[in-house]
C-alpha positions as CSV (number, residue, x, y, z in Angstrom):
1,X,1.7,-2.4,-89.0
2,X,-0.8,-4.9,-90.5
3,X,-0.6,-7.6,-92.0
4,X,2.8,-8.4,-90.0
5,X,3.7,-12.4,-89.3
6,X,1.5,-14.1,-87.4
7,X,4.5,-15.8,-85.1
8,X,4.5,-12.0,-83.9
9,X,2.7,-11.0,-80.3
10,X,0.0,-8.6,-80.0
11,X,0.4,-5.9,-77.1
12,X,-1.0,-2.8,-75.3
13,X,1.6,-0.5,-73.7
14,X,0.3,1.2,-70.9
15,X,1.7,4.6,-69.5
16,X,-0.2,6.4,-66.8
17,X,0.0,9.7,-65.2
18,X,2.1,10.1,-62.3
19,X,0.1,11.9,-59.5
20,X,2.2,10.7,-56.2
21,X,5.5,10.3,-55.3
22,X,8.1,13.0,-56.0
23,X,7.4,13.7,-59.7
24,X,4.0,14.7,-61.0
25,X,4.3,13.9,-64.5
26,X,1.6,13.9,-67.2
27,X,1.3,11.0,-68.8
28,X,1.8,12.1,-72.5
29,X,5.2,13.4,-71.4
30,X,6.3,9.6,-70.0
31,X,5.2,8.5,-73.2
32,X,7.1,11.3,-75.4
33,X,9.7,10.8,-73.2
34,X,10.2,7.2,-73.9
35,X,9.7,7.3,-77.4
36,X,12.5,9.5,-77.7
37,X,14.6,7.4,-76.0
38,X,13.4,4.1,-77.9
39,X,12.9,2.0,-75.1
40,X,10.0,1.0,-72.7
41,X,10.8,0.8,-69.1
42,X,8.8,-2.2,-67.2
43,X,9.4,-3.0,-64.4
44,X,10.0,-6.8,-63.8
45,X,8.3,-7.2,-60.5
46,X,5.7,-4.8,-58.7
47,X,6.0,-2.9,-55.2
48,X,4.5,-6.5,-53.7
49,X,6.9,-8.7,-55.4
50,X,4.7,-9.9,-57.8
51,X,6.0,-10.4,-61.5
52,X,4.6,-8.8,-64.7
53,X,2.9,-11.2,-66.8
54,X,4.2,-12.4,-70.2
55,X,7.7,-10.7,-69.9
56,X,9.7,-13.7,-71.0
57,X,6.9,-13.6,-74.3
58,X,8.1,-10.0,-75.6
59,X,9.9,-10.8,-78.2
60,X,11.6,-8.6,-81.6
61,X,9.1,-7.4,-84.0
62,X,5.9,-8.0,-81.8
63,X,3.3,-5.0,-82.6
64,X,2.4,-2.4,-79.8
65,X,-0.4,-0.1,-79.2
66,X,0.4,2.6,-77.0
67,X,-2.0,3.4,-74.5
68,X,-2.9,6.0,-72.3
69,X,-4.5,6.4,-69.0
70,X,-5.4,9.9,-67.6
71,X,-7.8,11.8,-65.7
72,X,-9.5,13.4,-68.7
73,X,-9.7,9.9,-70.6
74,X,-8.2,7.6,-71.6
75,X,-6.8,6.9,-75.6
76,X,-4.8,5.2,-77.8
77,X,-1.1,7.2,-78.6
78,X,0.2,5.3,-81.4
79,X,2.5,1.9,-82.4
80,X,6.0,0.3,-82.8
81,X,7.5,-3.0,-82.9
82,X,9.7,-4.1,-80.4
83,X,13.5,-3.8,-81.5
84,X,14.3,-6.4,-78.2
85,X,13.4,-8.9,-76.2
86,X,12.8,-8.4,-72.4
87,X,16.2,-6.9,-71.4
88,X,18.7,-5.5,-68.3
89,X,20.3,-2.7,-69.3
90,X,23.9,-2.4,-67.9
91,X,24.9,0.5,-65.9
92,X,26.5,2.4,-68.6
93,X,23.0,1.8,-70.9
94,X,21.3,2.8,-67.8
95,X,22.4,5.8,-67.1
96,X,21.8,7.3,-70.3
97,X,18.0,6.1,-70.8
98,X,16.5,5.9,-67.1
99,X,15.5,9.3,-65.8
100,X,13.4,9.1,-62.3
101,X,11.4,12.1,-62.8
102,X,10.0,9.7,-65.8
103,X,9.5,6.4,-63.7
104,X,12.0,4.7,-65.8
105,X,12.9,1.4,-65.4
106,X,16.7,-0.1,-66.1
107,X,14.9,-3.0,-67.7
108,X,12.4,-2.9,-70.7
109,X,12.6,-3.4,-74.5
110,X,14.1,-1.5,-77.0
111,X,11.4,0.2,-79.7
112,X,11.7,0.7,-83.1
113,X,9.1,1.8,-86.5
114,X,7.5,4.2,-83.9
115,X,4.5,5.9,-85.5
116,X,2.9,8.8,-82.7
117,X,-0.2,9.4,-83.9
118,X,-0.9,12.7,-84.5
119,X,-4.3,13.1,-83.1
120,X,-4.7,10.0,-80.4
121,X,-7.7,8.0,-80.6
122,X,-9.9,7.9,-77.4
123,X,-11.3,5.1,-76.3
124,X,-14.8,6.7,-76.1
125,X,-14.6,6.1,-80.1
126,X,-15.1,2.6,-79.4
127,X,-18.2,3.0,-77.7
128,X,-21.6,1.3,-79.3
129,X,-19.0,-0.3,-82.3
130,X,-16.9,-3.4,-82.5
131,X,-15.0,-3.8,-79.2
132,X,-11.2,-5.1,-79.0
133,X,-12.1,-6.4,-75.6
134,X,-12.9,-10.1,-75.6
135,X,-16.0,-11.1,-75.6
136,X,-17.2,-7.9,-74.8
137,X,-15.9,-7.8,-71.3
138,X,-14.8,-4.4,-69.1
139,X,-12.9,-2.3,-70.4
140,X,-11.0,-1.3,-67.1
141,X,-10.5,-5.3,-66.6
142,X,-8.8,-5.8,-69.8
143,X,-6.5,-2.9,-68.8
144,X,-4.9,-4.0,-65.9
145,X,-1.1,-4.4,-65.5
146,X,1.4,-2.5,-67.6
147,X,1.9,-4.1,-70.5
148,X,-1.4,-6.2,-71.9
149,X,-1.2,-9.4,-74.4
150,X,-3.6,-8.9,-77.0
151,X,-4.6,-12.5,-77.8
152,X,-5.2,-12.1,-81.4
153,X,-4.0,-10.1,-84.3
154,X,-7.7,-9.0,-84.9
155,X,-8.5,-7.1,-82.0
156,X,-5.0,-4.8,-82.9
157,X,-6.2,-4.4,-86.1
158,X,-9.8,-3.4,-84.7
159,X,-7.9,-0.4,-83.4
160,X,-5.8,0.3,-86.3
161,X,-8.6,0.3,-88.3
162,X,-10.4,3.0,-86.1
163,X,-7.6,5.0,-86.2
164,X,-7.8,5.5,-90.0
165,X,-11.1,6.0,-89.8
166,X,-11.0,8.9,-87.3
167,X,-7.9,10.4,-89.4
């Protein structure tokens, strides 16, 4: 994934762990689950009707870190570049992708050049080295939201580069 364009967008994917509701789903299978099915459910606007920042900025060929959140840490899954822009999906499309026991969402983007990492890369291996946070700020401030712009192609490649390393 380095040394891509630099017109392309920089993102964390967030996926989280389902603990209420209906469904208690580990997060690791939400993620398998949507990498199968090549696209990323977000949802457009939250329970309080507020709207996910950056949306109309996804665009095809941005970069993506995967990232998950869980009781027993928190690491980084893997990458892809997005094969779509923000989309609806019709009914038809909808009804073969979204699943509720996953939290799906019939609007997202389409993935594609998904790499899973075979051994994830937890955040802890950050600690006391170069951070991908700006200007060193918290961790759990940067993280907020579902999907997180990364404002420069250096701090992906902070975490690429980590991931090599701890391969």
């Amino acid at each position: 994934m380095q040394g891509t364009s630099l017109a392309n967008n920089y993102w964390i994917f967030k996926v989280k762990e389902e603990t209420g509701g209906i469904y208690r789903v580990p997060g690791i299978e939400i993620f398998r689950h949507r990498v199968q099915d090549k696209f990323w459910g977000i949802r457009e606007r939250a329970d309080n009707g507020k709207q996910e920042a950056h949306l109309s900025e996804l665009k095809k060929d941005d970069c993506v870190l995967f990232f998950l959140v869980g009781a027993k840490g928190c690491s980084f899954l893997g990458t892809c570049k997005l094969d779509s822009e923000f989309t609806k999906l019709d009914e038809v499309t909808a009804r073969e992708i979204v699943h509720g026991d996953f939290l799906d969402q019939p609007e997202g983007v389409y993935l594609k050049d998904i790499d899973k990492w075979s051994k994830p890369l937890p955040l802890e291996a950050f600690r006391g080295k170069e951070s991908f946070v700006p200007g060193g700020g918290k961790i759990g401030a940067f993280f907020k939201g579902y999907i997180k712009k990364i404002k420069q192609q250096e701090e992906y490649d902070i975490v690429i580069r980590e991931h090599e390393l701890a391969r």
